[in-house]
N, C-alpha and C positions, 0 to 999 in steps of 0.2 A: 799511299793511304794505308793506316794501318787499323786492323780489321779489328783486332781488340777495342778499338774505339768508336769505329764507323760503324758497328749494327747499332749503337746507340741514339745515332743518330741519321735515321732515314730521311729527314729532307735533305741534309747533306748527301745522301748517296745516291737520292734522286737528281740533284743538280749535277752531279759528275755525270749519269748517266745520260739525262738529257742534251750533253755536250757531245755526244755522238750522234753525227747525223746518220740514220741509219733509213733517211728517208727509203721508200718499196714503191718502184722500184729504182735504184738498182738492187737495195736493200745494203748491202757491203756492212752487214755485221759484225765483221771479225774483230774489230779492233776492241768494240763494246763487249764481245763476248768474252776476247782475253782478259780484258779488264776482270770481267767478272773471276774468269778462272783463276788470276794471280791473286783476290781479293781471297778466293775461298783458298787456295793454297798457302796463304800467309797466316789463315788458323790452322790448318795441320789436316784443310779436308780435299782429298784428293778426289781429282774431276778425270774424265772419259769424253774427250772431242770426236763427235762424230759428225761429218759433211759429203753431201753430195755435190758439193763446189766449198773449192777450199779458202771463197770469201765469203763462205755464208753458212759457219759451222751451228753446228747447237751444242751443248754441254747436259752432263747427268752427274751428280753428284750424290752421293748416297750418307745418311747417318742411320748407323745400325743400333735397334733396339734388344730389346731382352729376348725377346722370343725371335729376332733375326730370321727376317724374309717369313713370316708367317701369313700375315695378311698387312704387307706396307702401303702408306699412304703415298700420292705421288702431290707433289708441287709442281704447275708449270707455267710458263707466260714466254711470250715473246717481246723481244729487242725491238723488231721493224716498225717504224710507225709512215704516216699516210702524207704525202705531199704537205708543206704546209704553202705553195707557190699560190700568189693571185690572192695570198690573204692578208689583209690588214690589222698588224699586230700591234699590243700596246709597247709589249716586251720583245724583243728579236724570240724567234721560235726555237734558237740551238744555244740559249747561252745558262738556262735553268735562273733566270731571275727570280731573286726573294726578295718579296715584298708586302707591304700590309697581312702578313698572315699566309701569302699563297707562294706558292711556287708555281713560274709560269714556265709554258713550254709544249711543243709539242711532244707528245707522250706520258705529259704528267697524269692524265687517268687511263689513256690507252698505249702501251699499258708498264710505262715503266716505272709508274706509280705502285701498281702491285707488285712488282718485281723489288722494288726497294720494301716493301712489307714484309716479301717471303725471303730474300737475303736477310732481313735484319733479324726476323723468326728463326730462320736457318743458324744461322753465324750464333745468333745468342742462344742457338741451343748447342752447339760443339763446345763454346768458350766457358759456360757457365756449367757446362758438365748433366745438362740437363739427362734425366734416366729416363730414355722412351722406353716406350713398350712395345710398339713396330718400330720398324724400321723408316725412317723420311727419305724421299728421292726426292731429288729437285731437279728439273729438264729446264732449262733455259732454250727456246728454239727461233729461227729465225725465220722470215716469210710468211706468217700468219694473214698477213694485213692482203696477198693475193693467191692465200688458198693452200696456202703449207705444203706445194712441194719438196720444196727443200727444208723446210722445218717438221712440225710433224706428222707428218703424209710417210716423209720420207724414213723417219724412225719406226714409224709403227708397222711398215709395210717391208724392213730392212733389218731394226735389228729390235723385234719383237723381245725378244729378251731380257732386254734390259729391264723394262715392264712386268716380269712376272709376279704372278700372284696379286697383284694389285686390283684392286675391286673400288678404289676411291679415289678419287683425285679433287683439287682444287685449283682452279681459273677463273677466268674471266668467264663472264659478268656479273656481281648479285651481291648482296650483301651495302647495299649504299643505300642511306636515307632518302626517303621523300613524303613531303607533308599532303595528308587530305586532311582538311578539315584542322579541330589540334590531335590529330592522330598522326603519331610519323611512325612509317612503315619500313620495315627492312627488308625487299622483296632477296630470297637467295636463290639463284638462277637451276632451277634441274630438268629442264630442258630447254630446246632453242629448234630454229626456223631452219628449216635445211636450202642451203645455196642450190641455182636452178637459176644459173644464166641461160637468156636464151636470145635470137637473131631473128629480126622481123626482115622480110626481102620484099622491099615495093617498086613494083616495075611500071615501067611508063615510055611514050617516046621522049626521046633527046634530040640532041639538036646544036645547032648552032646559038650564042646567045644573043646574039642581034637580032630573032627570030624567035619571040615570044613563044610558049607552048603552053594550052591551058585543059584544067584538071586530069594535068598526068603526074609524074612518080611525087614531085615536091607539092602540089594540091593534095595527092593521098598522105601523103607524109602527113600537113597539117592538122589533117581530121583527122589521123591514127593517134596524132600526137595529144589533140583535144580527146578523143576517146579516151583515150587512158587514163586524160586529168580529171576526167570529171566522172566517169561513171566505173564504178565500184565491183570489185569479183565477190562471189556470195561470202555469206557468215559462215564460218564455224565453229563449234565451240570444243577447246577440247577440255579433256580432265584440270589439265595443272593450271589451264585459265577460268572454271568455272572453280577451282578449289580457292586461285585466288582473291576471285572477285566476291565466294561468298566468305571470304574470311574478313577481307576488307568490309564488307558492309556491316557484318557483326558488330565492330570495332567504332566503326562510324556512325551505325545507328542512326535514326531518327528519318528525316526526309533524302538526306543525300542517301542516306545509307540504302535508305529504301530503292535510289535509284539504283546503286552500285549492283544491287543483287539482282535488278533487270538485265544489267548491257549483257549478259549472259543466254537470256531468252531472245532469239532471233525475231521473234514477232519488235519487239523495241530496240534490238540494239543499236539500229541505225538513228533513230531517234534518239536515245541515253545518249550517244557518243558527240553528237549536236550540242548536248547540253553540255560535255563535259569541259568546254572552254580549252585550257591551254592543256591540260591533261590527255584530249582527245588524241596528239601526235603521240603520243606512253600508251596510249588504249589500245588506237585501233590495229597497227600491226598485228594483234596479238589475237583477235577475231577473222581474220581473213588471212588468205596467201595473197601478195602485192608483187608488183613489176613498178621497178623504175626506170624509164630510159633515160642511158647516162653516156653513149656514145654513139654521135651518127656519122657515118661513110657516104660520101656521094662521088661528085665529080671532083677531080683532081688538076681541073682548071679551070678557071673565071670565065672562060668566054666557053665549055662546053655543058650542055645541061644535060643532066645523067640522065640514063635510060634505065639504072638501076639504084636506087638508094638502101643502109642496111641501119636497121637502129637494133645496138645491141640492149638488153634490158638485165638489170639486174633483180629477178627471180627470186623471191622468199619459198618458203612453204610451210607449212605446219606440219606437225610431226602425223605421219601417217599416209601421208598425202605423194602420191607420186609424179612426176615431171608432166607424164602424161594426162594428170588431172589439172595441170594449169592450161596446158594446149587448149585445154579441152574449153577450162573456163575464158580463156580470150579469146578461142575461135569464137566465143559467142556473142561478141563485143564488136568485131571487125568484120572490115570487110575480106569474104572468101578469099581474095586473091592475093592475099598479102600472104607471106608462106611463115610460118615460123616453124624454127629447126631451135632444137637444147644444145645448147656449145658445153655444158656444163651440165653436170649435176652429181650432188655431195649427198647421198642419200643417207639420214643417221637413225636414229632406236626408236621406234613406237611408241614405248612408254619410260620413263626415268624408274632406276632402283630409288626408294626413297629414304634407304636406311641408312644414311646419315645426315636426314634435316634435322631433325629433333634435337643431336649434338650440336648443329651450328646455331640452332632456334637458342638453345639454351647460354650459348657462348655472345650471344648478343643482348638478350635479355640481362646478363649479369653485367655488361656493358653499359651498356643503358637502361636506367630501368623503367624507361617510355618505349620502349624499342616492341613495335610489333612485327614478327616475323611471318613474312609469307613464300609462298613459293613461287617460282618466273618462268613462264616460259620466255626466252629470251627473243628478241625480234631481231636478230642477226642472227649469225655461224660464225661457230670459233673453232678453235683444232681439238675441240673436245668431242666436234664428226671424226678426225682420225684416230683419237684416241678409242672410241667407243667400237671402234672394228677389235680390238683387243681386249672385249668386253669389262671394261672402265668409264664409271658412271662419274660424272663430271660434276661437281656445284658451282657453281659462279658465286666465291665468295672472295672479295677483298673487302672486306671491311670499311665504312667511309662513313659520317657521322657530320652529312652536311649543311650547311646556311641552307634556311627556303627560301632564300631570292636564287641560288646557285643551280640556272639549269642544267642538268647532267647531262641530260640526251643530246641538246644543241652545242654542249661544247667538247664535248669529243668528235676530232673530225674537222672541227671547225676552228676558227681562230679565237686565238685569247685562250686557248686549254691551258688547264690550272689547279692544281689543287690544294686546298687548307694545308699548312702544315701540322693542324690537328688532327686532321682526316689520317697523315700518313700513321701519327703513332697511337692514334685507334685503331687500326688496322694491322699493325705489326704488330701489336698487342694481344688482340683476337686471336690472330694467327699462330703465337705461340701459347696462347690459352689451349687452343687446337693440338697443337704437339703435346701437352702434359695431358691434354684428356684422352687422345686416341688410342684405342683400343682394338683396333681391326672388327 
């Protein structure tokens, strides 16, 4: 592939990229990453492999500006993407199918889809000679998708360095369309949920299975399992979700609007979020800390019935909030005896720097000029917890400019991921709108 040509054209760089299965785990990134490296060293820009398993490198790339290493911007995303097994695809998930307008695949938005925006941004600013003003890094890393130790958990904690002076960076999630009302919004991510796995232990007698046993570990199991479905950890509101909800009703006005600027006020938010129909999955994370249980452990043979079963959960939290304040909230939900222990916890910043939305607000706005920008808190955790240990404020901007029939949330993650190949070069576009504007 030759590069002079290929930043041109990002869905083509997506569909090569997509043909690396780089399913996590095992993850086995290298092959995708050298790809990357011999792409960037075929324009004349020289990369830095660093691994703490030498199948599962990450790369750092650097373009220097005028004022060199003053205050540099960082770019970064990761290769790994999530199981696609037990899903039922239109398009195979590893072959980056184009069709009708999209390119399908897994990782087309999570996330080698912004990876092909910031390579093409990248590339076409060495090739075309572009004159920054800082400096651009671009970290390519692997493992994200279970928690960046080897990706960047492992940079940040290893080879700080490389990092310096950096005070901004851009990732995943934010900056992608979605319609209320005829208002389409451009939410751009500056902060996000901090990870807080954790392990529920329900013990009971066992037994033999030809010998019935009744409400012990799997009768608790069920009601632990219905409690969680059905009844809810409290509200809370923070800043960058009450900044966005009153931005959005401004914009929306009238009766929805009026509602949007309640889900805010905990007296109605549980009611507004009722109303809010298919948007309520987009809302509600973002008013409360959530547990999913997504793995359970028991007996390890059919004929013996555990005496102990363990359901691990996966743990959000809202910025502020500590491991120990979720204990707290599902001790009061269950029952006493079930024990739960934190396997996990990713603790990240209190509050976001916010000094550089206004630059991305304005680089979307000229984009579209329907484009309303707000700010996200994000309902996941991305490696912009490991970056922020090296006080580096994260935006979730890839750019994406999408169809409203196109649910976002439900097709990352899940089958049939895909995206417009208009999306890609809106977004590469932004992206290098970004590099001619930034100014540290």
């Amino acid at each position: 592939m030759n590069s002079a040509n290929i930043y041109k054209n990002p869905a083509e760089l997506l569909q090569r990229l997509i043909k690396f299965n780089t399913t996590n785990p095992p993850g086995n990134e290298k092959e995708c990453i050298l790809f990357i490296r011999d792409l960037l060293a075929d324009a004349g820009i020289n990369t830095t492999i660093l691994a703490k398993n030498p199948n599962r490198p990450n790369l750092i790339a650097r373009l220097s500006g005028r004022r060199q290493n003053v205050s540099p911007l960082l770019l970064y995303g990761h290769v790994d993407v999530v199981s696609a097994k037990n899903q039922k695809w239109t398009h195979p998930p590893f072959e980056g199918v184009l069709t009708d307008g999209y390119i399908w695949g897994r990782g087309a938005l999570d996330m080698k889809g912004g990876i092909a925006m910031m390579l093409s941004a990248f590339l076409r600013a060495k090739i075309e000679g572009l004159h920054l003003a800082e400096d651009i890094v671009l970290a390519i890393v692997s493992d994200e998708e279970k928690g960046g130790d080897f990706g960047a958990r492992f940079l940040a904690e290893n080879h700080a360095n490389m990092f310096d002076k950096i005070r901004y960076a851009i990732g995943e999630f934010g900056g992608f369309s979605f319609n209320v009302g005829d208002c389409r919004f451009y939410p751009i991510m500056v902060a996000e949920k901090q990870r807080c796995w954790i392990k529920a232990a329900i013990k009971g007698a066992g037994g033999h299975g030809s010998m019935p046993v009744r409400g012990e570990a799997m009768a608790k199991l069920a009601l632990f399992l219905k409690t969680i479905d059905e009844k809810k950890l409290p509200i809370h509101i923070t800043s960058v979700t009450k900044k966005m909800f009153k931005d959005m009703a401004s914009a929306v006005g009238g009766l929805k609007g009026l509602l949007l600027s309640q889900i805010t006020s905990p007296l109605f938010s549980n009611f507004i979020l009722k109303l809010s129909g298919k948007k309520r999955a987009l809302y509600e994370p973002l008013l409360r800390n959530t547990v999913s249980p997504t793995v359970l452990s028991g007996s390890d043979a059919i004929n013996v019935i555990p005496n102990e079963i363990s359901v691990k959960m996966d743990g959000r939290l809202l910025p502020g909030f500590a491991a120990e304040d979720l204990l707290a909230e599902l001790g009061n939900l269950i029952d006493r005896d079930i024990k739960l222990e934190v396997i996990r916890f990713d603790p990240g910043p209190p509050a976001p720097d916010m000094g550089l939305f206004d630059l991305l607000a304005d680089i979307l706005r000229d984009a579209d000029s329907e484009a309303i920008p707000v700010p996200l808190l994000l309902s996941g955790a991305t490696d912009a917890q490991s970056f922020s240990k090296l006080g580096i404020q994260t935006y979730g901007f890839l750019p994406m400019r999408l169809p409203a029939d196109l649910n976002f949330s439900q097709t990352i993650h899940g089958a049939n991921e895909r995206i417009p190949v208009e999306a890609l070069d809106f977004g590469a576009e932004a992206i290098f709108e970004l590099f001619m504007r930034y100014k540290g």
